[in-house]
N, C-alpha and C positions, 0 to 999 in steps of 0.2 A: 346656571349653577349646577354643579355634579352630584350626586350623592353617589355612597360606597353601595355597592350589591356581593350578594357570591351566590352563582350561580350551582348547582347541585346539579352535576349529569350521569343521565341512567347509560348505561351500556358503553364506558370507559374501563380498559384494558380489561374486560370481560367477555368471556363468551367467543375468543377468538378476533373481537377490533380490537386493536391496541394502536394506539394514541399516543407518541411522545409529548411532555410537558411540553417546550417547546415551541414545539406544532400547536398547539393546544391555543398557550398564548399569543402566536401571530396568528391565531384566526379571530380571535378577539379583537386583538389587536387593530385588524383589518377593518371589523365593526366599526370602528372608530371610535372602541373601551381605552379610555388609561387606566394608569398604575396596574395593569393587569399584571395578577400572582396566580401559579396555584399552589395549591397544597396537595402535596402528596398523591400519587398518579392514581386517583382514583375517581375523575373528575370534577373534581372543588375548584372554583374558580373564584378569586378576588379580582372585583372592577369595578370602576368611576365609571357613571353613563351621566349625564346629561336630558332632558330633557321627555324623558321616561318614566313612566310607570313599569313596576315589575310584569305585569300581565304583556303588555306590548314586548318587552324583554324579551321573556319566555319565550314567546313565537318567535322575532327577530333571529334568535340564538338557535333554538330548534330547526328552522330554518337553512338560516347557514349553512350549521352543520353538517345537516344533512344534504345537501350539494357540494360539500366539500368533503366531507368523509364517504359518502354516498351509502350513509344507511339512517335508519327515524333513531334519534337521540331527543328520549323526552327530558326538557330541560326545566330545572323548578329553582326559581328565585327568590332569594328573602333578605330582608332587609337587613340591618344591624339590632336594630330593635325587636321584629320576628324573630331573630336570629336567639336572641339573647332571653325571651320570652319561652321560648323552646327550651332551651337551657333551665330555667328557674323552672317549669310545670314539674309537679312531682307527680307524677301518673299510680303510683301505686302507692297511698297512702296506707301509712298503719301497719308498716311491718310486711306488708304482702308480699313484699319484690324488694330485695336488695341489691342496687344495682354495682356495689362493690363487690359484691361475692362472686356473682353471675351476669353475664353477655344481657345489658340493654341496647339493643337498635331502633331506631328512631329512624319512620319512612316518611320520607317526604311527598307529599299530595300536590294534585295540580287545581285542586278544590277542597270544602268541605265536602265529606262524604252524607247522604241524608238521611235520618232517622234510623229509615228499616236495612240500611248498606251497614251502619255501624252496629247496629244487633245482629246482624247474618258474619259480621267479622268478630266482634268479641264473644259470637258463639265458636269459634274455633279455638277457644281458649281448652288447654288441658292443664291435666297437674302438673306437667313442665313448662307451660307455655302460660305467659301473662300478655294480654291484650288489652291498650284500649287506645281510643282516637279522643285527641282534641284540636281543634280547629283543623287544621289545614296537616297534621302530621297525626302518626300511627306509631305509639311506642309499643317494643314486642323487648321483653321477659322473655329470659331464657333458664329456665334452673340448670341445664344443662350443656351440653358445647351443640350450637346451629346444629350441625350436621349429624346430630341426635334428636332431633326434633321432627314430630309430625307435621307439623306447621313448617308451608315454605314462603320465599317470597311469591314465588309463581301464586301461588293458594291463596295469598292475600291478596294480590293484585286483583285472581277472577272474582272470587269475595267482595272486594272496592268497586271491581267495575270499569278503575283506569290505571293508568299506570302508577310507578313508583319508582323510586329508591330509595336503597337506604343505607347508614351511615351510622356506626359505634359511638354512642354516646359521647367515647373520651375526643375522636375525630370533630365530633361537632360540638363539646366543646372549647377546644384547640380554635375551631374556625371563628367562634363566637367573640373569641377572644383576640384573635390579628383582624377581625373585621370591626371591634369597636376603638382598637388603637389607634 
């Protein structure tokens, strides 16, 4: 029996690899994923796997990739239910953080981060910047546009310890929403 995944990949049309969709999907493809989609060339990937756990994925895909693209593509999976669970946390309760007004992104983990990684991150917080981690993801507040902010992704990731990506709220919940259809 199959179950729906979407894969989240770090370092798609950035930084110089660029990736057509495509290509993207017959590499999946190849894996031996159906109904494989993406979303919007930014590495989002909807697929059917079979006989998998997402962790065994992650590598599988990472993998891959990286023999066929020829560079490390950290690869982070979630379910429809992770997915959708992500969507509903309200990370900034009480007014803190209005994610209408202002840029929420939302980073994707290849683990929990532990105790003293998530105080050494949400101490990066300023009066522009809102941080906090739950399970397996990093939502970052922005009062302002990214590219006014002290806080980067780079800064976060050494802070974390591993890698990440990340993904505008409104994208992930776009995704949340073709992957419980």
């Amino acid at each position: 029996m199959s179950a729906r995944y979407v894969a989240l990949l770090r370092a798609i049309n950035v930084g110089g690899h660029v990736v057509k969709m495509d290509v993207l999907r017959k590499h999946f493809t190849k894996l031996g994923f159906t109904n494989v989609e993406t979303f919007i060339a930014s590495g989002n990937v909807l697929f059917d796997a079979s006989g998998a756990k997402a962790p065994e994925l992650e590598e599988r895909i990472a993998y891959e990739l990286e023999q066929r693209l020829g560079y490390a593509v950290a690869t982070f999976v979630r379910t429809p239910t992770e997915l959708a669970s992500v969507v509903r946390h309200q990370p900034f309760p009480g007014g803190v953080f209005d994610p209408d007004q202002h840029p929420l992104y939302i980073g994707f983990l290849a683990g929990r981060p532990k105790a003293d990684t998530i105080t050494k991150v949400v101490g990066l917080r300023t009066p522009v910047d809102e941080l906090h981690i739950h399970g397996r993801e990093l939502y970052w507040g922005c009062r302002t546009r990214f590219s006014d902010s002290a806080v980067s992704g780079a800064a976060l990731e050494r802070a974390l310890g591993m890698p990440m990506t990340l993904r505008n709220v409104t994208t992930v919940r776009k995704l949340a929403a073709k992957l419980s259809s």
